[in-house]
C-alpha positions in Angstrom: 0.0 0.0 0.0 2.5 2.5 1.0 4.8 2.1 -2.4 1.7 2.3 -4.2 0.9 5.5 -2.8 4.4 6.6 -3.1 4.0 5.7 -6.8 1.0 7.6 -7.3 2.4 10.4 -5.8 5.2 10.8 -7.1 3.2 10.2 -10.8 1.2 13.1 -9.8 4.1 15.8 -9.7 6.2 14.5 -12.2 3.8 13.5 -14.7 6.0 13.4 -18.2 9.0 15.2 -16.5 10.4 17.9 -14.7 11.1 20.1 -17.3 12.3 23.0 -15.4 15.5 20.9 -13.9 15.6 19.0 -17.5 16.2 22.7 -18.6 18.4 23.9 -16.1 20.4 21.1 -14.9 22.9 18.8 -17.3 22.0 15.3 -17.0 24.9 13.9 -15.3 24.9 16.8 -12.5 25.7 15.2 -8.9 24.5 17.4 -5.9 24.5 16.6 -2.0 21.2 18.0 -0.1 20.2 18.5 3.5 16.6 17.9 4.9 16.3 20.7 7.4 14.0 21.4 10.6 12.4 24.9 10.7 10.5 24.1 13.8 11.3 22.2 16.5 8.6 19.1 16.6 8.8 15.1 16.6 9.6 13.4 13.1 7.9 10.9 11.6 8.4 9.4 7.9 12.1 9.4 6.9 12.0 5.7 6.1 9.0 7.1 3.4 11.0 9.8 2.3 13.8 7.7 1.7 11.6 5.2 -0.7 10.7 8.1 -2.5 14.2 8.8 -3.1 14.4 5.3 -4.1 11.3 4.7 -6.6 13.2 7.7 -8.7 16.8 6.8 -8.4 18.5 3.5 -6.7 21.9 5.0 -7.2 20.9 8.1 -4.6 22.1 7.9 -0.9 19.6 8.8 1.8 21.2 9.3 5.2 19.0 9.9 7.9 20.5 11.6 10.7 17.8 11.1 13.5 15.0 8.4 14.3 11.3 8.8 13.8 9.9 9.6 17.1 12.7 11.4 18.1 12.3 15.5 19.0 14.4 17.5 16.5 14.9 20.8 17.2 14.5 23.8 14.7 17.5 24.3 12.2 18.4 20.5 12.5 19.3 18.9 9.8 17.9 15.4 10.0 19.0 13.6 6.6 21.2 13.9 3.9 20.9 12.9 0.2 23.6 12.8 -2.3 23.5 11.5 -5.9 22.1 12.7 -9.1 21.1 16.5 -8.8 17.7 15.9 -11.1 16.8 13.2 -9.7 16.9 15.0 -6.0 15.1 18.1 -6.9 12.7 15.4 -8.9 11.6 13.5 -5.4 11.9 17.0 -3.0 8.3 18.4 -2.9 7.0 14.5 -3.0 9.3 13.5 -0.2 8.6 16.9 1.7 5.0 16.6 1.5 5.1 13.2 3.3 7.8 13.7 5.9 6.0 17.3 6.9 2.6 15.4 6.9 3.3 12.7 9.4 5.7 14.5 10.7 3.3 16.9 12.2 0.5 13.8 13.1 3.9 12.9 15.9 4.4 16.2 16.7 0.5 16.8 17.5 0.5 13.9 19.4 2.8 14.3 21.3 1.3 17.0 22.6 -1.4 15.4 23.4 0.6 13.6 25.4 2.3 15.6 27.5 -1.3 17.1 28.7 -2.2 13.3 30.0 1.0 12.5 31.5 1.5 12.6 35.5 -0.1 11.7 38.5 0.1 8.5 37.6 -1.9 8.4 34.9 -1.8 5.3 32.6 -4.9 6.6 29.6 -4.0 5.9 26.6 -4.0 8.5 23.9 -5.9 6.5 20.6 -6.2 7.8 16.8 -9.3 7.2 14.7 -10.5 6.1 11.4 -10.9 9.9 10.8 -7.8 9.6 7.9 -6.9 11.0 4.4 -8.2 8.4 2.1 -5.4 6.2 0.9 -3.0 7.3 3.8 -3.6 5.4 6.9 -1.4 3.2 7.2 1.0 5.6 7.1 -0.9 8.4 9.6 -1.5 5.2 12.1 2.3 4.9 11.8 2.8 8.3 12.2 0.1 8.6 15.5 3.0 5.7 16.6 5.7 7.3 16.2 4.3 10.4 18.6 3.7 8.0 21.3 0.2 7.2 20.6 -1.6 4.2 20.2 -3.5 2.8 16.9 -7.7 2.1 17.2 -8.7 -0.4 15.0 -7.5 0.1 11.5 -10.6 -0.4 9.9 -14.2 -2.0 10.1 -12.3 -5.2 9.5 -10.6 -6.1 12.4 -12.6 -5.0 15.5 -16.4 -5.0 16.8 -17.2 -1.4 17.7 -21.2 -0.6 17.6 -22.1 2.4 17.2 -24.9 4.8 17.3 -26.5 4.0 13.5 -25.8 0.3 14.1 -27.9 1.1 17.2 -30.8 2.6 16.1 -30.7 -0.3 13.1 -30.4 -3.2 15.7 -33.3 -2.0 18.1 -31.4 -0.6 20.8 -28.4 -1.5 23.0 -29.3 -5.0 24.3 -30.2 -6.3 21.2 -27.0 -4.7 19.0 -25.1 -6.6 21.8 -26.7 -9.8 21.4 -26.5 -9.8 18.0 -23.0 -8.7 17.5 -21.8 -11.9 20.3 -23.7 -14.2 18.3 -22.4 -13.3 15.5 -18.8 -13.1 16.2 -18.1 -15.0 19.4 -15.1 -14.8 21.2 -14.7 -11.6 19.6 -14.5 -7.9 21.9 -17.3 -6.1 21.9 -17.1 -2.0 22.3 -20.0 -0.3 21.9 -21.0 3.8 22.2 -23.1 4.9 24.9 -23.9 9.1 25.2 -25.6 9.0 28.8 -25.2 7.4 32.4 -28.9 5.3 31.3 -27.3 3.4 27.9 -23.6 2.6 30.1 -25.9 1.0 32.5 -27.7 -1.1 29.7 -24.1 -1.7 27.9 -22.5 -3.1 31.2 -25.3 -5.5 32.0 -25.4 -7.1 28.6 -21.5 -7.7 29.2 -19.9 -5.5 26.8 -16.0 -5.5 26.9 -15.6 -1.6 26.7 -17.8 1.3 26.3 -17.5 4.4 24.0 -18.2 7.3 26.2 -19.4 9.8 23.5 -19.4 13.5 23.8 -20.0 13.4 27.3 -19.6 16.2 29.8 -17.2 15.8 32.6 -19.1 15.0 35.3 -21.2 12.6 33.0 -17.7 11.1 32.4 -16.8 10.6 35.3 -20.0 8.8 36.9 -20.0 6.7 33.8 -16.3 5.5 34.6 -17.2 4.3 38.2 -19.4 2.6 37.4 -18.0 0.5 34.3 -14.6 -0.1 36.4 -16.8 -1.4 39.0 -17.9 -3.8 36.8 -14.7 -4.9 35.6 -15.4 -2.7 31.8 -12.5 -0.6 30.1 -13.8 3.4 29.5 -12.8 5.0 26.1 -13.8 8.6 25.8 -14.4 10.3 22.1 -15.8 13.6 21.0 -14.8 16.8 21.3 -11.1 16.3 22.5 -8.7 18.8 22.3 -5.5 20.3 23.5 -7.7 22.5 26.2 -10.1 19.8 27.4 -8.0 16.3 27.5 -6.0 17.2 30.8 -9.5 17.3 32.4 -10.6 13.9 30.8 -8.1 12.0 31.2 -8.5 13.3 35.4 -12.1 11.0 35.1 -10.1 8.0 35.3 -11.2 6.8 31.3 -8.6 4.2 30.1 -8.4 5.6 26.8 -9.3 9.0 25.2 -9.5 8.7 21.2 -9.1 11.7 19.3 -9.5 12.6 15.7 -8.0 15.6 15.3 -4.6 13.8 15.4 -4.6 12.8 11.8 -7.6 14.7 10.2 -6.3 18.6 11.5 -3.0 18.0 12.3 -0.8 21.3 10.8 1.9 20.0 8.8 5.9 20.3 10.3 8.0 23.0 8.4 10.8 21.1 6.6 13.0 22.1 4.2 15.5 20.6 1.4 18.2 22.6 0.7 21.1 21.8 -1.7 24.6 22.1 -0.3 
């Protein structure tokens, strides 16, 4: 998936040729490059960058100088490229576009991060399915690399009933039921919005309960009661910078958040030839 999307991106910008460097630069020009931090932030995506590199030109040498996940501060330089001078400026803005993406997913959550952290605290900060189509593997990877920790990947691999699946079941008990008989020995997560539908989601046994869009005190009454009963807590909705401090204080074992690879700003980076 990820050399396809590589592929297609790199198809995109180049298209027949870059016909400014074909123009400007003989064809046997060598060059050496630096990829450059202009904000300090957590990196994510050289190993992509450096298969972009490679899908244009085996011959060209990509040295990272820092790990993904690591905290690079601004004016590092954290890889070098050497080789064919076309074929460098050919893969930049592709490359670029990847390593600033998922650079800034890590770099977001990490963030998140550091508001949850202390006291003790053991919540788990979780992406969604909330991705640019075609990218999530590599987002996921990204989310990773920050610290974070990947939801399901995608309706395939995990029972999570929602609010539509709900309403279309007949109601909690029922979509519970249903969902166990039809794929036993299976977790079941479901989404409850008030303190009544966590009370009917713990007594049909669900294995943990999607606290949706709920206030804190809501939260936190909701948690009680589902650790009492032996349930894991995941909170969604709403969760930002400003209010996940004061959710992850409700005792919830994990607080998913979509904002970490749908509005993540991208990290400034930089290729500059040397």
């Amino acid at each position: 998936m990820v050399y396809q999307v590589i592929k297609a991106a790199l198809k995109e910008d180049i298209g027949r040729g870059d016909i400014t460097s074909q123009a400007l630069i003989p064809k046997g020009q060598k060059a050496k490059a630096r990829v450059i931090v202009k904000e300090a932030g957590v990196i994510a995506g050289l190993s992509v960058a450096r298969e972009v590199f490679r899908a244009l030109d085996k011959s060209l040498h990509f040295s990272p100088k820092i790990k993904d996940g690591k905290k690079a501060k601004k004016g590092t330089s954290i890889a070098e490229i050497s080789g064919n001078t076309r074929s460098i400026l050919a893969g930049e803005r592709v490359a670029l576009n990847f390593l600033q993406h998922l650079s800034g997913i890590a770099t977001l959550t990490r963030k998140f991060l550091s508001r949850v952290k202390g006291r003790g605290s053991r919540v788990k900060i979780l992406d969604t399915r909330k991705t640019t189509p075609g990218l999530r593997a590599l987002e996921k990877y990204a989310v990773k690399a920050g610290g974070g920790h990947n939801h399901r990947m995608g309706l395939y691999d995990a029972v999570l009933i929602k609010d539509n699946h709900i309403k279309l079941a007949g109601g909690i008990e029922r979509a519970i039921k249903s969902a166990r008989a039809a794929r036993a020995g299976r977790a079941i997560e479901i989404e409850a919005k008030t303190i009544g539908e966590v009370k009917k989601a713990i007594k049909e046994g669900a294995d943990r309960i999607l606290l949706d869009n709920m206030s804190i005190k809501t939260l936190r009454q909701s948690v009680q009661l589902c650790r009492k009963a032996g349930i894991k807590t995941e909170a969604s909705g709403g969760v930002n910078l400003q209010n996940v401090r004061a959710i992850a204080k409700t005792g919830v074992d994990f607080i998913s958040v979509g904002a970490l690879t749908h509005s993540a700003p991208a990290l400034d980076i930089s290729l500059k030839i040397i």
